[in-house]
C-alpha positions as CSV (number, residue, x, y, z in Angstrom):
1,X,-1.3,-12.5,-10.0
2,X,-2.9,-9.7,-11.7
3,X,-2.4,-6.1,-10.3
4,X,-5.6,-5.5,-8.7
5,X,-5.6,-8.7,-6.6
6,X,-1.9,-8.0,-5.3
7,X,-4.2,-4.2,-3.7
8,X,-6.8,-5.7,-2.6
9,X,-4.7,-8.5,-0.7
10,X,-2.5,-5.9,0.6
11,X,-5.9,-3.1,1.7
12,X,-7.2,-6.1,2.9
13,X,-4.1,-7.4,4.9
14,X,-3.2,-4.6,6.1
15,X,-6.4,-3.8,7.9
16,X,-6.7,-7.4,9.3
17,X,-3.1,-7.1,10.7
18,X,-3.7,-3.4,12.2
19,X,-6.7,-5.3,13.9
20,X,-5.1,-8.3,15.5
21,X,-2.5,-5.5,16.7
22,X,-4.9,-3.2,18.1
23,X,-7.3,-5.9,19.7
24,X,-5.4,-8.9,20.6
25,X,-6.9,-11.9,21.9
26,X,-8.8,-14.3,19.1
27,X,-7.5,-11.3,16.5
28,X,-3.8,-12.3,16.1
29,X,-5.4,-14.9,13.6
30,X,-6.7,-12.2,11.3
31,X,-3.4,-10.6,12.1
32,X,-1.5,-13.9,10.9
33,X,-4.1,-14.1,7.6
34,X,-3.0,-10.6,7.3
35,X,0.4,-11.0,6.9
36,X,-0.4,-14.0,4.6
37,X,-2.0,-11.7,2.8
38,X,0.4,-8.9,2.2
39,X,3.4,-11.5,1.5
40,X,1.5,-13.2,-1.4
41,X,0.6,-9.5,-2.6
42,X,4.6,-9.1,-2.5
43,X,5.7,-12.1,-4.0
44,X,3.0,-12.8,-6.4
45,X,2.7,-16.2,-5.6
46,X,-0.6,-18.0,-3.6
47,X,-0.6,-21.5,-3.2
48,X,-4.6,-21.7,-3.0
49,X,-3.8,-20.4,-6.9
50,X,-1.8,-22.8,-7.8
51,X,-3.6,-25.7,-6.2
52,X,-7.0,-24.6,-7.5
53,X,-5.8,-23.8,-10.9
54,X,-7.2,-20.2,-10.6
55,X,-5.3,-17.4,-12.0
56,X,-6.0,-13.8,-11.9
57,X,-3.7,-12.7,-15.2
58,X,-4.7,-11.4,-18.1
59,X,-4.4,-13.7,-20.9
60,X,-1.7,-12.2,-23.3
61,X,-2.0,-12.6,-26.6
62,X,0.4,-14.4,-28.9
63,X,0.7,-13.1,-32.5
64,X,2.4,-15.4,-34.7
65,X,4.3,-14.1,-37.8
């Protein structure tokens, strides 16, 4: 996972798990996504990734002698 995507999944995490705090009710799912969020931003690791074959890394370059 790529620097910028662990940010924005931790920005957007965090906001969605201050919401479900603050307004309860139908929210505590966005509070759950939110979590989701911010623990794949910590380990580096989502599963959607993985399963979908999408990967946010930069490709690094190999140079061969």
């Amino acid at each position: 996972m790529a620097w910028w995507d662990a940010i924005i999944r931790v920005l957007i995490g965090s906001i969605l798990a201050w919401l479900g705090m603050e307004k309860g009710g139908a929210w505590i799912i966005a509070q759950i996504l939110g979590i989701v969020l911010i623990l794949t931003a910590i380990f580096g690791f989502c599963p959607l990734y993985k399963i979908t074959g999408i990967s946010t890394k930069e490709q690094q370059e190999t140079q061969t002698a």
